[in-house]
N, C-alpha and C positions, 0 to 999 in steps of 0.2 A: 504493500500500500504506500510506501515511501515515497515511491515514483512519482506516484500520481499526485504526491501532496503541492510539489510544485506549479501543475498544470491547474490543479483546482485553485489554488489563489490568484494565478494571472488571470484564468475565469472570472472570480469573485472581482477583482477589479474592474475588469473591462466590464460587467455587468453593471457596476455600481458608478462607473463612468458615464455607460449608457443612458443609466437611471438620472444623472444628474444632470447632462447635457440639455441643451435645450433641442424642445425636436425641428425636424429639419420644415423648413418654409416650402409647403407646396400651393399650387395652385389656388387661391382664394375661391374660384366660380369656375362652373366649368364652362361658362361662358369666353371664346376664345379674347372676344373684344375689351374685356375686363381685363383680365389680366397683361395682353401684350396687342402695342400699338404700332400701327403697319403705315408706313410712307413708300411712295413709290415716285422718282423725279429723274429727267422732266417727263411728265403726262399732261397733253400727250406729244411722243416725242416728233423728232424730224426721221426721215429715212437715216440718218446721219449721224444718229445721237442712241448712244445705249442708257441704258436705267437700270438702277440703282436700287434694287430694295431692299429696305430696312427694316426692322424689327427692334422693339424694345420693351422690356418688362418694365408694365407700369409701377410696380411695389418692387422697390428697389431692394428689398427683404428676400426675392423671390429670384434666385438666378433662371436663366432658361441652362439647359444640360445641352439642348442641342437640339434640330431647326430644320426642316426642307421643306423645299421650295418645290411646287410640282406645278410644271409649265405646262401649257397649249398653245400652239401657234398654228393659224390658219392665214395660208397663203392670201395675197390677191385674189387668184381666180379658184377658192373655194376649198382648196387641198389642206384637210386637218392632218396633223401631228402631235401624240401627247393623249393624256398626260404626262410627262415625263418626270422624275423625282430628280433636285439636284440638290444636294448640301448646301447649306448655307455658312457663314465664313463669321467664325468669333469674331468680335469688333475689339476694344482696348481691354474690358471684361467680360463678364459672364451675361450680364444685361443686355446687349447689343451682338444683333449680327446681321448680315445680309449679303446681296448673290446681285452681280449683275446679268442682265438680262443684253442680250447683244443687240447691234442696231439692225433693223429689219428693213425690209424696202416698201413703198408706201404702201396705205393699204392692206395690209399684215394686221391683222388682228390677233392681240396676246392676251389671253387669260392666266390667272393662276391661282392658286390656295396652297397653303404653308399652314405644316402642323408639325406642333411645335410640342416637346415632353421634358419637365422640370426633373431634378435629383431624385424624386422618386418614381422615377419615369413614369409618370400619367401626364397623357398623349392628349390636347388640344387641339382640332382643327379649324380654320379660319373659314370666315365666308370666302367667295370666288370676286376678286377685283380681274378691272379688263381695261383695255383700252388698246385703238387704232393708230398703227400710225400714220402720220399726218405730210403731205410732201414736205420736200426741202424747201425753199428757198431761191431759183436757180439764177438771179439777176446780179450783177454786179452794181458797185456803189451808183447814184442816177445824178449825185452831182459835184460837185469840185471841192466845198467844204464838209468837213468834218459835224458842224453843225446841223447841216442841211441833212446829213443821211443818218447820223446816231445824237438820239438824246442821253445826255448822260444825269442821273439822280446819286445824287448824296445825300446817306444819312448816319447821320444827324445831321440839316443842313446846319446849323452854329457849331459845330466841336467846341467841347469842352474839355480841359487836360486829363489825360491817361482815359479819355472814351474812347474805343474803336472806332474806325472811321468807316462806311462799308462804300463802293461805289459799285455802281450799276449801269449799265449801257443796253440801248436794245435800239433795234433798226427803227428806223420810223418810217419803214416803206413795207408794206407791208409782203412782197414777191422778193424783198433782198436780205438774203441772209446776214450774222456775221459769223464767219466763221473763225477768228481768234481774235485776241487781243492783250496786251499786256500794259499792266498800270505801273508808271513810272512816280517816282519819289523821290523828291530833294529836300532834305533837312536841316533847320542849324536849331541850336541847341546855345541860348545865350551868347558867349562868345567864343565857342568852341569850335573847329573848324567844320565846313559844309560836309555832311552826309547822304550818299545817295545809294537805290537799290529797285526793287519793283518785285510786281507779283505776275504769277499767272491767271489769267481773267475766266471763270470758267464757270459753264452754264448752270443757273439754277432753279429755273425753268425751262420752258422749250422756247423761250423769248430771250428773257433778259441774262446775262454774264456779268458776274459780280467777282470783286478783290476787298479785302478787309486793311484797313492801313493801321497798327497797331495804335493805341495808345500813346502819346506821349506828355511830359513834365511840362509843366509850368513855363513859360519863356523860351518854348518851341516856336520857331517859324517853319512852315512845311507847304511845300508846292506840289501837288503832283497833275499828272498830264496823260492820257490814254491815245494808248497808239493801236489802233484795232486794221483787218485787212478783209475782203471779201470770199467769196469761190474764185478771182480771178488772182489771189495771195497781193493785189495793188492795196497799198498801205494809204492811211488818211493819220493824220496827230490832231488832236483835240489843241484848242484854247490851254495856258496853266490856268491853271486854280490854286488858290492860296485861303489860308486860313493861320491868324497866330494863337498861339495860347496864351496869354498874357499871364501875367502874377496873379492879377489883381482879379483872376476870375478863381483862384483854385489859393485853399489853406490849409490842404492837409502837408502831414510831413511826407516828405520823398522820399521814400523807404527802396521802391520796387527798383528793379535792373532797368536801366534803359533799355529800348527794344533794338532792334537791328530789323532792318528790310533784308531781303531776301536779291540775289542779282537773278536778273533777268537776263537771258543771253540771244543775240541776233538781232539787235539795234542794226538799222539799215545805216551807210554810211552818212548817206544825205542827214537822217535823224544824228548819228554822233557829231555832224559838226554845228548844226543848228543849235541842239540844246546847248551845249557849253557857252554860247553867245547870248542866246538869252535868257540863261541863269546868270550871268554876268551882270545884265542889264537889271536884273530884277535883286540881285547883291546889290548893287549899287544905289538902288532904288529904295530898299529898304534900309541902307545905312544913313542916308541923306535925311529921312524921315527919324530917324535916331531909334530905331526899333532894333534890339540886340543882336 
């Protein structure tokens, strides 16, 4: 019996482990909607644009174990495929995951439902979301300024220090695409010398294409400028835009890291000799005016 006295108290342990543990967070409802919330973007898309579905546990108490995606796709002229099962892809944690869906050519009709089962594997399934998609685009820019064929929105329009900054661009014709773009950023930082960097512009709808320009301190001066191009890769540059952060609008202390822009690569040449002249002009500009 000696033997066995050890096996019997590593038992008694992990039983009384068990017992005290708290139990594990399952499914609140077996309602799929209750517990986890489904986005799918952009919908609906271009022939050109793939999508992105997401997935998220709304009780953040409640991990998801693991997720598939089961597709249908119906051709243009009528030809179904599917349901088909595909895994879905962990996101930073347990709460998040999703699967993209490739881009289709117009007229493709995609359905799908995602069932989804928590740590103690009981199994969720979703209602059936769908949607077409929708033509491209096929026209190149219709006129010479940059104003003329894309409106650009910023928000917040006033920034306020360490706010994000978001911009946005979308065609204002409605048959011309844009197919890329990239947001340009010049910074100073009281009297510390000029910094500059940029984002990549990328769709967050099936219209508009957005970049976030971080946060920054108190007695920032910050310009930036969107250089976007068509189906035909002919480049347009936007007007600058400026905003300062002043002192006198922000009292907290300055604790966080300064942020850094990100470089952006494949500036046309005609854009590297332009901007540098009038970043000049607008250095100049703002020193004359005694602004830091």
């Amino acid at each position: 019996m000696r033997p066995l006295l050890p096996l019997l108290l590593l038992l008694a342990v992990v039983a009384a482990s068990a017992a005290s543990a708290p139990a594990r967070a399952t499914w609140p409802s077996p309602n799929f909607a209750d517990n986890i919330a489904v986005t799918a973007a952009p919908t609906p898309p271009t022939q050109e644009q793939a999508v992105t579905i997401q997935i998220r546990s709304v009780n953040s108490t409640v991990f998801i174990k693991g997720a598939t995606v089961y597709l249908t796709v119906v051709s243009p002229d009528g030809v179904g495929q599917g349901p088909y099962p595909y895994p879905m892809a962990q996101g930073a944690d347990a709460l998040h995951y999703s699967f993209v869906v490739p881009a289709y050519p117009n007229g493709t009709k995609v359905s799908f439902y995602i069932v989804a089962w928590d740590f103690d594997n009981d199994v969720i399934t979703s209602t059936t979301y769908e949607y077409t998609v929708q033509g491209a685009p096929t026209l190149g820019w219709r006129h010479a300024g940059f104003e003329e064929n894309v409106l650009v929105v910023v928000d917040p329009p006033i920034p306020q220090p360490r706010d994000p900054v978001t911009v946005a661009i979308r065609s204002r014709e409605p048959n011309v695409g844009i197919y890329g773009a990239n947001l340009y950023v010049k910074y100073v930082y009281q009297a510390e010398p000029p910094q500059a960097g940029g984002y990549v512009m990328s769709y967050v709808n099936s219209t508009d294409l957005a970049a976030t320009i971080p946060g920054f301190p108190p007695g920032t001066s910050v310009v930036f400028w969107v250089v976007a191009w068509d189906k035909n890769v002919a480049t347009i540059t936007s007007p600058f835009h400026f905003y300062n952060l002043t002192v006198d609008k922000y009292t907290r202390h300055e604790t966080a890291p300064f942020p850094q822009a990100d470089a952006v690569v494949g500036t046309s040449i005609g854009l590297a000799l332009l901007v540098p002249v009038a970043l000049y002009y607008w250095d100049a500009r703002r020193k004359r005016k005694g602004v830091p």
